[in-house]
C-alpha positions, -999 to 999 in steps of 0.1 A, spaced: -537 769 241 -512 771 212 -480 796 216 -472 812 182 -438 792 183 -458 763 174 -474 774 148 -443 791 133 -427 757 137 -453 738 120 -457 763 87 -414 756 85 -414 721 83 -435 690 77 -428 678 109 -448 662 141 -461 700 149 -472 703 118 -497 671 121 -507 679 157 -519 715 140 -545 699 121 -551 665 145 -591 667 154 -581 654 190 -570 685 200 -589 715 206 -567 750 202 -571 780 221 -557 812 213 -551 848 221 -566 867 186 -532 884 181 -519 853 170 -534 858 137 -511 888 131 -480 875 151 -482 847 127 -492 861 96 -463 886 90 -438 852 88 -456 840 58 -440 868 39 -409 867 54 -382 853 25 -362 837 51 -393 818 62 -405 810 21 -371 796 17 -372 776 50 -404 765 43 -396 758 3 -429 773 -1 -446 805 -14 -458 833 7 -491 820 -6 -486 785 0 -482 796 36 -507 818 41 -533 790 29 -513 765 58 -513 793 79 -550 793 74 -556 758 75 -540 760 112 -563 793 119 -594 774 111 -588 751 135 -584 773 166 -609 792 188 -594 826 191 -595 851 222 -603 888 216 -588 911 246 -617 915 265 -626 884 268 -592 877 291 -590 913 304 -597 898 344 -568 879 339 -543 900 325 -527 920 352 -521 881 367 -507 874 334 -482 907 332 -469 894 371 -462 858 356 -447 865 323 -410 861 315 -413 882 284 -444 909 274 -452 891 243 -464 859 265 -487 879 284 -521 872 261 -510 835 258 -510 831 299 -539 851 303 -561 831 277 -547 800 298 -558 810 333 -590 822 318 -599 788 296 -577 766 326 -562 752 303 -521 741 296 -502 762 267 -483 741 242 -453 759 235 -412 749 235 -407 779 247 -389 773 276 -392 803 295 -431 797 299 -420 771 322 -405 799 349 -438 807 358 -459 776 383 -497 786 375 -501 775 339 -491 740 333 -465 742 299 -467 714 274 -442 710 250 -446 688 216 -430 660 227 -448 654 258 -480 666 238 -471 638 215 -467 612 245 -499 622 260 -518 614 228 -503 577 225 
């Protein structure tokens, strides 16, 4: 499961993230809204100048990243959203944890607020990148 941080983090920089995005030993989960959550960055100036890219360089990284993940419409995580809305720190992580309990499966995120909750384990990029070595 990848949070929408992460991606937003990986379409900034040419970083670590950016390499585990598109690394073919990890399989990525999502909730479908990620598509939009994401998408509305790669016109974002602040992001383009970030980035020191186009908003249609990103949208083709962006794309890139999308290929590579297996995304969740609502219904298919509806049974575990009301468990999801009693976990959540904040509304927008709601899909994320839901998808998670559904696929029992960890979220990568650096979000650290994820972590307040004990049901879905919460994998950030550095311990993603020492579990790969």
């Amino acid at each position: 499961m990848v949070d929408a941080n992460i991606i937003i983090a990986g379409i900034i920089r040419d970083s670590t993230t950016r390499r585990l995005l598109t690394d073919p030993r990890l399989e990525l989960i999502a909730p479908a809204a990620l598509m939009e959550e994401c998408g509305k960055y790669a016109h974002d100036d602040e992001v383009q100048r970030k980035a020191g890219m186009s908003g249609e360089q990103l949208m083709s990284l962006l794309n890139t990243f999308f290929n590579r993940i297996e995304f969740f419409p609502p219904s298919s995580y509806a049974e575990q959203f009301l468990q999801a809305t009693k976990l959540a720190v904040h509304h927008e992580d709601t899909s994320y944890i839901a998808v998670a309990l559904k696929s029992n499966c960890p979220i990568w995120t650096n979000d650290l607020d994820m972590s307040r909750q004990d049901k879905v384990e919460i994998v950030s990029t550095s311990k993603l990148v020492e579990l790969l070595e």
